[in-house]
DSSP file (Angstrom, degrees, kcal/mol; ACC not computed):
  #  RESIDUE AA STRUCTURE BP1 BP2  ACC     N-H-->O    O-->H-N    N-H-->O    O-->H-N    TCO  KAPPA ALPHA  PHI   PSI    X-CA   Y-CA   Z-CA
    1    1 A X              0   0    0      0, 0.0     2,-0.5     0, 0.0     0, 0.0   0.000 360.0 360.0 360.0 116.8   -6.1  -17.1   24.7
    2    2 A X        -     0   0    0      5,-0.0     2,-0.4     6,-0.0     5,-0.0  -0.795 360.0-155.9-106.1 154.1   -5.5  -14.0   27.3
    3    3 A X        -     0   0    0     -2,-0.5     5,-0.0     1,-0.0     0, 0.0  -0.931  17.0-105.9-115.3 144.8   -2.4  -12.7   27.6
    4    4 A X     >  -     0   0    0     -2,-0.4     4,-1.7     1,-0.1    -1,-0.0  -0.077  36.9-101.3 -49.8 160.4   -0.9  -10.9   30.4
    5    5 A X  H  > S+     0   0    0      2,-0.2     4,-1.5     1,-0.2    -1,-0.1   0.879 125.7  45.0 -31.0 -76.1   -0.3   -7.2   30.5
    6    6 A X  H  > S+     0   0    0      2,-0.2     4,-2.8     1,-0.2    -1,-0.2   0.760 110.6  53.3 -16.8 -64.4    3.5   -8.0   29.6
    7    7 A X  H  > S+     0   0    0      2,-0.2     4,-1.4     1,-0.2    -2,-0.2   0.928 109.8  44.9 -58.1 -60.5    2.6  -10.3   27.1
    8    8 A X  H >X S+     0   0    0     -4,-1.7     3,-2.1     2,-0.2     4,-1.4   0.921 112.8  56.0 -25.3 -86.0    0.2   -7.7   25.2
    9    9 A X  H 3X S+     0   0    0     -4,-1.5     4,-1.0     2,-0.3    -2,-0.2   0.718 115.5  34.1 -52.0 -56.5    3.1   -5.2   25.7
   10   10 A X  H 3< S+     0   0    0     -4,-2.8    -1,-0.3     2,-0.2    -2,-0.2   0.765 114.0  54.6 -28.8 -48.5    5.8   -7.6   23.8
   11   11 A X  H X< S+     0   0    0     -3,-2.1     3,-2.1    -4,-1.4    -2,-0.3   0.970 111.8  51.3 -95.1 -73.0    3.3   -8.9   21.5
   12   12 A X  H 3X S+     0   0    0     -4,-1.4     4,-0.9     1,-0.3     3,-0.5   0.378 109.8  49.4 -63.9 -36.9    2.8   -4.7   20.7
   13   13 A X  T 3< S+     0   0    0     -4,-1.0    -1,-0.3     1,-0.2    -2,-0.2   0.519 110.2  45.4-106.3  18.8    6.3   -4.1   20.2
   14   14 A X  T <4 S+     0   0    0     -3,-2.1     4,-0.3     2,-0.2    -2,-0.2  -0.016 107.8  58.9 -99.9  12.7    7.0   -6.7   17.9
   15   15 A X  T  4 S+     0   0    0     -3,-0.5     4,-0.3     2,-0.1     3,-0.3   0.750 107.9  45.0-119.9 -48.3    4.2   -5.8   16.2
   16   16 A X  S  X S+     0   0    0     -4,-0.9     4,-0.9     2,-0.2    -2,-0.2   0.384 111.7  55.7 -45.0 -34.7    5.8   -2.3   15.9
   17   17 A X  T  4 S+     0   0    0      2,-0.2     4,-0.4     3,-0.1    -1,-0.1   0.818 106.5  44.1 -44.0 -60.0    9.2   -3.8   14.8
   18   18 A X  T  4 S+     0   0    0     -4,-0.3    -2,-0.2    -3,-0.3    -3,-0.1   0.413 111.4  59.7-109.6  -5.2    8.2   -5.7   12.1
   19   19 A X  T >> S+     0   0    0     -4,-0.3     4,-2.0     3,-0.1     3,-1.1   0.820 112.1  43.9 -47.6 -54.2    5.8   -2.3   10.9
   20   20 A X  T 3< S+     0   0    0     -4,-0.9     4,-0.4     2,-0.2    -2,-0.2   0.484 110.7  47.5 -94.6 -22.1    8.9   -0.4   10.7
   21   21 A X  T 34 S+     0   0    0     -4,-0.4    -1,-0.2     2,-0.1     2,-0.2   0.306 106.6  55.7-120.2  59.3   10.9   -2.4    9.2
   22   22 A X  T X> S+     0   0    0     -3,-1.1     3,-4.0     2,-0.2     4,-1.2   0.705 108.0  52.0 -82.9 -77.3    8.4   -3.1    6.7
   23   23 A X  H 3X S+     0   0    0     -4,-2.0     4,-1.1     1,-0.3    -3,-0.2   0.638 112.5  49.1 -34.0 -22.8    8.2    1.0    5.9
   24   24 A X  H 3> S+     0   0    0     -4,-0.4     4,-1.0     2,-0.2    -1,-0.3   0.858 107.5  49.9-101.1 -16.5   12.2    1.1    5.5
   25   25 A X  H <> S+     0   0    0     -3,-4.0     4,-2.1     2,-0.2    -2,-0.2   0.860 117.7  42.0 -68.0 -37.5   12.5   -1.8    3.2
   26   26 A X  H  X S+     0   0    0     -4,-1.2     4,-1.5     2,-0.2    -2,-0.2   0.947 111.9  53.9 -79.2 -52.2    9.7   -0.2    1.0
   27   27 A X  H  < S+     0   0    0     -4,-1.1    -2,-0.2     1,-0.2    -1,-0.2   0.855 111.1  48.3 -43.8 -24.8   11.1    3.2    1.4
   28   28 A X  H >X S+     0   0    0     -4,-1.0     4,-3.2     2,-0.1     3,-2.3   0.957 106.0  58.6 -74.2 -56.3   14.6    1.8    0.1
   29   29 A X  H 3X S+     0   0    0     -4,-2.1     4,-0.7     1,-0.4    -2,-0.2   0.458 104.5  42.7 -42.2 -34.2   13.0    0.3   -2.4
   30   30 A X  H 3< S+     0   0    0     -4,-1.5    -1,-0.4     2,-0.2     4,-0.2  -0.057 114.6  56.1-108.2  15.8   11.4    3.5   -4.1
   31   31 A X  H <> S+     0   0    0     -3,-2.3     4,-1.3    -5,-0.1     5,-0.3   0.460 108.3  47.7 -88.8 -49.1   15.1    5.4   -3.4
   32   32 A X  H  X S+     0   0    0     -4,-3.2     4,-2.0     1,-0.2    -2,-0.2   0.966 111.2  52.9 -61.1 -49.5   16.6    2.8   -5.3
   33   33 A X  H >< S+     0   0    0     -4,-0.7     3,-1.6     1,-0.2    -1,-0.2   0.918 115.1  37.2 -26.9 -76.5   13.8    3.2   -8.2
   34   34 A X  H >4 S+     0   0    0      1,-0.3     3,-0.9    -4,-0.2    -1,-0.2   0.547 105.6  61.8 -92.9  -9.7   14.2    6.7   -8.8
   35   35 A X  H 3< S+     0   0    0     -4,-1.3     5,-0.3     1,-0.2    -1,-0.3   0.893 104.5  56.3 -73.1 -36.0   17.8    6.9   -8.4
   36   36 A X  T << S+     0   0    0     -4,-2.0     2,-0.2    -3,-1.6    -1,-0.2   0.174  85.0  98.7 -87.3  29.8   17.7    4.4  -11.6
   37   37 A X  S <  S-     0   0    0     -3,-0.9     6,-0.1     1,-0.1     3,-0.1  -0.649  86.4-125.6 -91.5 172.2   15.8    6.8  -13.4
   38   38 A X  S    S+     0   0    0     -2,-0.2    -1,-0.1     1,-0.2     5,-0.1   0.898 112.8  26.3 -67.9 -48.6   18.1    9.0  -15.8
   39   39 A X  S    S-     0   0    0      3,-0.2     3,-0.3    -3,-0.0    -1,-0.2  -0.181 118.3-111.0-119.4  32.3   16.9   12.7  -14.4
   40   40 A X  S    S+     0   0    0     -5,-0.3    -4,-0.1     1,-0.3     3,-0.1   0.624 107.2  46.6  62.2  -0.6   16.1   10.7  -11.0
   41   41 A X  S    S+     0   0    0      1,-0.1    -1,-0.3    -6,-0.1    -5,-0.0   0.550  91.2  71.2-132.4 -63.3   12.2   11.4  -11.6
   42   42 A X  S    S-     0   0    0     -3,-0.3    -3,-0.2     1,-0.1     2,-0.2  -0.139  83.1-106.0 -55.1 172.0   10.8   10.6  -15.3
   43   43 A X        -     0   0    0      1,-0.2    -6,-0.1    -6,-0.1     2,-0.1  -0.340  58.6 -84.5 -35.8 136.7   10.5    7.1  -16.8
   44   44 A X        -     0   0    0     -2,-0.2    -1,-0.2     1,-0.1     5,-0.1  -0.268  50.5-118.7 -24.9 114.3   13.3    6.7  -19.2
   45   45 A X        -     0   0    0      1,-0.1     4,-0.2    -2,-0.1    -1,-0.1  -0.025  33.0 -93.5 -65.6-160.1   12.3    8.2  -22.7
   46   46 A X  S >  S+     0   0    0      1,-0.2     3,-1.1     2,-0.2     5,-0.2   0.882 115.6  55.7 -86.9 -40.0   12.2    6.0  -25.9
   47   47 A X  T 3  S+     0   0    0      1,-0.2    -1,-0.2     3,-0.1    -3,-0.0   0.732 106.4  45.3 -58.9 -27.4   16.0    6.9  -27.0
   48   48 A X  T 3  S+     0   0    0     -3,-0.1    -1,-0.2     2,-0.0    -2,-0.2   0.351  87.9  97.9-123.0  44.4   17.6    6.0  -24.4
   49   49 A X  S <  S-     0   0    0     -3,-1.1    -3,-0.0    -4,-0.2    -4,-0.0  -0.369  79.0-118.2 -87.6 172.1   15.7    2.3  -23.7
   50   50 A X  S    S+     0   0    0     -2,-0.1     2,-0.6     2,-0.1    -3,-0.1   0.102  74.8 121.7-107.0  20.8   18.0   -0.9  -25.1
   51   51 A X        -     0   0    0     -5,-0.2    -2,-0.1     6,-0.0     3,-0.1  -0.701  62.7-127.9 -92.7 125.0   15.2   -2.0  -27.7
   52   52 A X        -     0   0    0     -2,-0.6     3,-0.1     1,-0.1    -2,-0.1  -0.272  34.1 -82.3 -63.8 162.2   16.3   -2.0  -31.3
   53   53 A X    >>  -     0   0    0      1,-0.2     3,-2.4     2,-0.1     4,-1.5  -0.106  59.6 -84.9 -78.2 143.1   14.4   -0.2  -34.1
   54   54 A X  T 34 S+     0   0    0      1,-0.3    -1,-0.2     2,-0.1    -3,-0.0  -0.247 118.3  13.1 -39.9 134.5   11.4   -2.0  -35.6
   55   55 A X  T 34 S+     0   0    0      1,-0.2    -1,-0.3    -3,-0.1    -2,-0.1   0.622 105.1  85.6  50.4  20.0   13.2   -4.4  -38.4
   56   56 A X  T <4 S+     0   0    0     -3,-2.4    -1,-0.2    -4,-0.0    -2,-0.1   0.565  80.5  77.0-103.4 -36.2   17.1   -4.1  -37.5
   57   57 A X     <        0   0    0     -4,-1.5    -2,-0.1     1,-0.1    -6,-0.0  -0.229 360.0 360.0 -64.4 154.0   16.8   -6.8  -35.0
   58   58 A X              0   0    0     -3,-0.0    -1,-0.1    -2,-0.0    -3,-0.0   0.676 360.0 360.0 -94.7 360.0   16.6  -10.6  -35.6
């Protein structure tokens, strides 16, 4: 299939579109992550996860 100039140039900035807003849905995505950390960077520690001690749970 050839495409016009035009065509090319369309097909190139939808191409560009749907690149950018790939990169802000994953860049939201890793704001939202690390905001839900406690100190906004570490992984949680072991205290303050919701899993009960070995042998108090049923």
């Amino acid at each position: 299939m050839i495409l016009s100039p035009r065509e090319r140039r369309v097909a190139w900035f939808l191409t560009q579109l749907v690149l950018l807003g790939a990169f802000a849905i994953g860049a939201l995505a890793v704001r939202d992550i690390v905001q839900d950390r406690p100190d906004g960077g570490d992984p949680p520690s072991a205290a303050t996860t919701m899993v009960p001690p070995a042998g108090t749970g049923t």
